[in-house]
C-alpha angles and dihedrals in degrees: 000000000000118000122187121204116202112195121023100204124108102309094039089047085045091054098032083057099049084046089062084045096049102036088061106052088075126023106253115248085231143024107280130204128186125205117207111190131184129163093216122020111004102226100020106032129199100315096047105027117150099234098062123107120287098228087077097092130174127248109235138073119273095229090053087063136088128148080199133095096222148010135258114300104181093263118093126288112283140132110307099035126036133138118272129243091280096055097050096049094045092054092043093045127065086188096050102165089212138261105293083054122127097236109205115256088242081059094054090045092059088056090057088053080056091048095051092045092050085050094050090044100053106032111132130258105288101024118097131190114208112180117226115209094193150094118253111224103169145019130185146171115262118179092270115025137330133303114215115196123201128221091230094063104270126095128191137200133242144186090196131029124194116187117210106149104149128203124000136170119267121208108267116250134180110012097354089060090054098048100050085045089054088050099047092054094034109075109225099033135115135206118179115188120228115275143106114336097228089055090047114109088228085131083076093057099103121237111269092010116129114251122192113221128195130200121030096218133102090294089064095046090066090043084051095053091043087058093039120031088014089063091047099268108146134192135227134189117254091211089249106082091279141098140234125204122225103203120205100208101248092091124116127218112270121215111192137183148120135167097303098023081214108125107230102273137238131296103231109247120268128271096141118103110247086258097043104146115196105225100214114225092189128007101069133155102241090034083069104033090060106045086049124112126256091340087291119107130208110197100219098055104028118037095016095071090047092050086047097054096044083054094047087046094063097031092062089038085061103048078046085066103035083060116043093033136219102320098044113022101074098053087051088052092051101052080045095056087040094056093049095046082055092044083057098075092077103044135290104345117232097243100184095053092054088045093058085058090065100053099267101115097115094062119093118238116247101251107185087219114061084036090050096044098025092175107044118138094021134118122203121206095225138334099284085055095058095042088061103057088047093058085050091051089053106056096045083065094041084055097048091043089053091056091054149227092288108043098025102092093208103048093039083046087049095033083080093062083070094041090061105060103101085053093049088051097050078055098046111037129103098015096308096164136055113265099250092051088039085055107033098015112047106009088040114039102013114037101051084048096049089043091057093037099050110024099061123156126240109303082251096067087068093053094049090052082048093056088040082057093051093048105053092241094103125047118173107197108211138263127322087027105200123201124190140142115286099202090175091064099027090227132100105265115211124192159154119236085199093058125065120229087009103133113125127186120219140170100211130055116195116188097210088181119120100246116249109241117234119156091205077065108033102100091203114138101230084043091058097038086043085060109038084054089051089235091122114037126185116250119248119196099206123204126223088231091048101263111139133186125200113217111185094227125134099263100240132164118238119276129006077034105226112181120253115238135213080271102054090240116122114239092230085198091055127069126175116187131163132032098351081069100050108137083027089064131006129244094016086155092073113137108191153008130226135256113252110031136024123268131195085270086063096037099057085051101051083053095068098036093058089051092049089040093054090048105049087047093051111157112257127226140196118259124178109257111240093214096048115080115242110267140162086275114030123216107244129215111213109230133160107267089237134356139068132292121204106180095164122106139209124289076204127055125267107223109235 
């Protein structure tokens, strides 16, 4: 039996890892090879390759992070149970900075590159691993399997295809289309498309010119250490919790801005144990399906109050506990969270209410949009006006990051925004709400605030952002940044319409946006030839009142997650899982699991990996040998019971 897997990032690597485990829970009925392809670093990819700066860095704590499937078990390092992110830093590094450490994404890749070594060296008898450097352009259906070609002049083979290919880069469409054309046609001018920050050509922006940038979230706090640090800038503490930047001269201006001009705030920082699991009192997957209407579920209406509620219950908790203190906080948080849970049994409590009857009156509600857009509503006289409520702004989040995810009322109140995603998908998958409430409600409300609210960087990156400031090197415009050609001036012009005197000219645009995955817009090549085949079809949520929607995610069936094809039928040979399914499925940008229990990450892989590996242990059977005479006692020939067998191999080279 012969398994291709496209893509060797997290989710490959992931699948790749419960294949060994499972493969070698029972002997394979064949001999079994696994082809594990990538077009950059075999065992990290693009986004995670080894080679890239070190002043990326993720975004979540190290401790939080394992590529295993589980941890440590006293046996040797294998498949199945292996030491998270944490515990191998922490043995390669003398200057391990400690669990609750943002490891750079070159380090994590790295960690991948020990993942993929620990795979090939433990695979069972019979299973062998053989490593593609190579870009697939092309599959298609043969009479017994599948036939992958490459881009660089070889093709393979497979029984099996899993399609894991991350992140590409749509075609641009709306403003981003007008801006690259009037660079392309405007000498001097830059446009750089939205994508990861390490394969962005930001090294070509020349020192003290002016660059546009637009978005204010992850992504543009890797664009702001690549023209920063990247640049040789360098930070140093001002012996009062802040920092200074010491800039090198090679810097360009920054110009930043986006809808809220509020860069993505800080995680809090960590107290949780890497396999902390929030029990949900409230928002719970069968509390709202049953209170919804008719089986179909508008988000708003119907999830949003719960989540709320389950937010408002440990924000208040919190502030329970931050008041009254360790003797006798605990006990008032408890009888509070008693008395919602009790409220419950008639429909979303009314937290605030019962937290009033607790003396906490006088605290404001968290309300996710005034956090999300923090400066809505309001005008600025000038540009100094507005820089001074965002550092004020600033430094309200830094304090409440300092304080951390446990004791700060508002990020432990916002922490469970986070906590809440595998609820929110069992909500959302698979067309769980109606069309209307999957497009406005959820793509379009919810899932930008929860994005800002829950995704934040290290509490470092806002300070940074505070000493740019300082230093002239960084502006933020204000909300609502706009962005368009300036023919007059034969520049880019970038401005607020909520701050007076803002307009500032700039040469280079960079869309420091994540991309949003849709396969009618991805020009790759497999993407297109997946779809003109009708191998790969686009998801439609479909109302019962005939509203569609469209969602621009690959079509799968639940797990183990087979393609559906122009016909409606699943291509049981064939599983796509990851970014090609956003709007499917939610959250398909994950990156990681964590140590100690499986998440859904895990969970999606092992999915796959239990199909392959049923398949590749199929029970054999006798069959009379056509070549054999019939006797008392037949030759047999030994065959998998069922599936196909492809033994041929290639007439061009397979790069390994």
């Amino acid at each position: 039996m012969k398994v291709a897997i496209v893509g060797s990032g997290p989710r490959g690597l992931s699948i790749l890892e419960r294949m060994a485990a499972r493969l070698a829970e029972h002997p394979v009925a064949e001999e079994t090879v696994i082809y594990l392809i990538d077009s950059h670093r075999i065992g990290s990819g693009r986004v995670w390759r080894s080679d890239q700066p070190e002043w990326f860095l993720m975004n979540t704590v190290a401790d939080e992070v394992s590529a295993f499937s589980g941890p440590p078990d006293g046996g040797p390092t294998r498949p199945g149970a292996g030491p998270s992110l944490a515990q191998w830093w922490s043995g390669l590094d003398p200057d391990y900075p400690g669990p609750n450490s943002y490891a750079p994404r070159a380090l994590h890749g790295r960690y991948m590159h020990f993942i993929l070594r620990t795979i090939e060296g433990n695979l069972p008898e019979g299973v062998r691993l053989v490593r593609v450097r190579g870009t697939v352009d092309d599959l298609a259906r043969t009479d017994d399997g599948y036939r992958l070609v490459l881009r660089e002049g070889a093709w393979l083979t497979a029984d099996r295809v899993v399609l894991a290919t991350g992140h590409t880069t749509p075609e641009l469409t709306g403003t981003q289309r007008v801006l690259a054309a009037y660079a392309g046609r405007t000498p001097g001018l830059r446009h750089i498309a939205g994508d990861s920050a390490a394969d962005m050509p930001l090294d070509d922006i020349p020192a003290g010119s002016s660059v546009g940038v637009l978005g204010l979230g992850l992504s543009f706090y890797d664009v702001m250490a690549a023209l920063t640090e990247g640049r040789g800038g360098r930070y140093e503490e001002d012996g009062e919790g802040g920092l200074v930047y010491r800039p090198s001269g090679t810097e360009p201006v920054i110009v930043a801005g986006s809808r809220s001009s509020m860069p993505l705030p800080a995680r809090g920082r960590n107290q949780k144990h890497h396999d902390h699991r929030y029990d949900h009192l409230l928002f719970t997957t069968e509390r709202i399906l049953a209170h919804s209407r008719h089986g179909e579920i508008s988000f708003a209406e119907d999830a949003v109050p719960w989540l709320l509620a389950e937010v408002e219950l440990v924000y208040y908790a919190t502030t329970l506990i931050s008041r009254h203190g360790p003797e006798h906080g605990p006990e008032r948080a408890a009888a509070f969270r008693a008395d919602v849970v009790a409220a419950a049994r008639d429909g979303v409590p009314d937290v605030v209410a019962l937290a009033a009857g607790y003396g906490l009156g006088d605290v404001p509600r968290i309300d996710l949009d005034a956090q999300a857009r923090p400066f809505a509503g309001q005008h600025f006289e000038g540009p100094d006006d507005f820089e001074a409520a965002l550092r004020s702004a600033l430094a309200r989040d830094l304090a409440h990051a300092e304080a951390g995810n446990v004791d700060d009322p508002l990020k432990a109140g916002l922490d469970v925004i986070r906590d809440s995603r595998a609820v929110i998908r069992s909500l959302v998958d698979f067309a769980g709400l109606t069309p209307a409430s999957h497009r406005e409600e959820f793509l379009g409300w919810y899932v930008p605030r929860s994005s800002f609210l829950a995704a934040g960087p290290p509490r470092t990156r806002l300070r940074q952002v505070a000493a740019l400031l300082a230093r002239g090197v960084l502006r933020v415009v204000g909300p609502d940044t706009r962005f368009r050609p300036d023919p007059e001036s034969g520049r880019f012009a970038v401005h607020s319409p909520y701050v007076a005197e803002s307009k500032v000219l700039v040469d280079t645009v960079v869309d420091a946006r994540v991309p949003i995955p849709d396969v009618r817009l991805d020009p790759h090549p497999l993407t297109r030839r997946l779809r003109e085949r009708g191998i790969w079809t686009s998801f439609v949520n479909h109302g019962a009142d005939g509203d569609r929607f469209d969602t621009g995610g690959v079509a799968v069936t639940e797990a183990p997650f087979h393609p559906v094809g122009r016909e409606g039928l699943p291509d049981e040979g064939l599983y796509v899982l990851g970014i090609p399914t956003e709007h499917t499925r939610w959250f398909m940008q994950g990156g990681s699991s964590r140590p100690g229990f499986w998440t859904d990450f895990v969970q999606n892989a092992d999915a796959i990996a239990a199909d392959v590996a049923a398949a590749a242990r199929r029970p054999v059977v006798e069959v009379p040998d056509p070549e054999v005479p019939d006797v008392e006692a037949p030759a047999v020939v030994r065959v998998p019971a069922a599936g196909p067998r492809d033994l041929r191999v290639p007439t061009a080279p397979v790069a390994v």
